[in-house]
C-alpha positions, 0 to 999 in steps of 0.5 A: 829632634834627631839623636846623633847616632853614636860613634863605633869605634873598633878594638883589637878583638874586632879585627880578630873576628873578620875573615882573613883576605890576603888582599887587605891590611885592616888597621885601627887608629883612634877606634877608626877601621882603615881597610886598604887593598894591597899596595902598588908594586913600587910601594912595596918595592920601595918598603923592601929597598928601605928595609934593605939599606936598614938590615945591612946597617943593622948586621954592621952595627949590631945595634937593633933590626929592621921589621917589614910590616909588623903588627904594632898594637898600642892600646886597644883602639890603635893597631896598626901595621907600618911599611917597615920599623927598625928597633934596638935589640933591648926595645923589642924584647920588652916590645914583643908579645908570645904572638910576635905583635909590637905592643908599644912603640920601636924608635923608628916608623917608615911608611910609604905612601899610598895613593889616594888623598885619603892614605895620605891624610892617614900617614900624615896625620892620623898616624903622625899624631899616634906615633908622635903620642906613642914615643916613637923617635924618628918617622920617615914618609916615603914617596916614591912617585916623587921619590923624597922622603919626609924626615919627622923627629922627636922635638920637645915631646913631639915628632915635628919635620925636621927635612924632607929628602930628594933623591940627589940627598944623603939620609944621615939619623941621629938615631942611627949612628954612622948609617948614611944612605942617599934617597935615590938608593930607596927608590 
């Protein structure tokens, strides 16, 4: 009779010891280690365009700011490091650690979408569920191959698609009062 081999699961103090490589982003969700390679140039032009539209509401408003790529660490075992974030100026102070790390959840997580069956299922699911367990308020999945965006929001404890978005729409959020903007503008 074999014995199962036991299960790693990888912590923030792991991640610490691997060689730094510009080229990689490593991330943890549920104690699973997720190396991904650079993202394609639209990808990153689509976070930017986002992060953009997000700034300017921002400096209108006064209300919070954008992040591009910050590192969120929620527990030991869930360490990830999203396309863009927005949080309220009072959320991020009590969020942000002495190294600039997020060590909890800021009310909005945009991710864009990356190719591969597997980046999607992550963004999807497994981040779905973390941000969704984490009391994030508002989470958009970008794609900018079919140029929508997926709109999830908190529904009785739990973050559930309310729209997803074509580029002729409009993305209007309850968390960000008077902030209009149309998809195409993302994209």
């Amino acid at each position: 009779m074999s014995q199962a081999t036991p299960k790693i699961r990888w912590t923030t103090a792991d991640l610490e010891v691997l060689a730094a490589d510009e080229w990689k982003r490593y991330e943890i969700v549920d104690g699973d280690l997720c190396v991904t390679r650079a993202p394609h140039i639209k990808h990153q032009d689509t976070a930017g365009e986002i992060y953009a539209q997000l700034l300017l509401w921002s400096k209108q408003s006064g209300l919070g700011k954008p992040s591009l790529a910050p590192g969120l660490i929620f527990t030991d075992t869930d360490n990830v490091i999203p396309d863009v974030i927005w949080g309220s100026h009072d959320r991020l102070a009590a969020l942000t650690d002495d190294e600039g790390h997020l060590r909890g959840a800021p009310e909005l997580i945009v991710e864009v979408l990356s190719e591969g069956s597997t980046n999607e299922r992550r963004d999807r699911e497994a981040k779905l569920k973390l941000y969704s367990q984490q009391g994030v308020q508002e989470y958009w999945i970008a794609n900018w191959r079919l140029r929508q965006v997926e709109i999830y929001r908190r529904q009785e404890a739990q973050l559930q698609r309310v729209a997803t978005l074509l580029a002729t729409d409009d993305l209007e959020s309850p968390l960000l009062p008077e902030f209009s903007c149309p998809i195409s503008s993302f994209f």
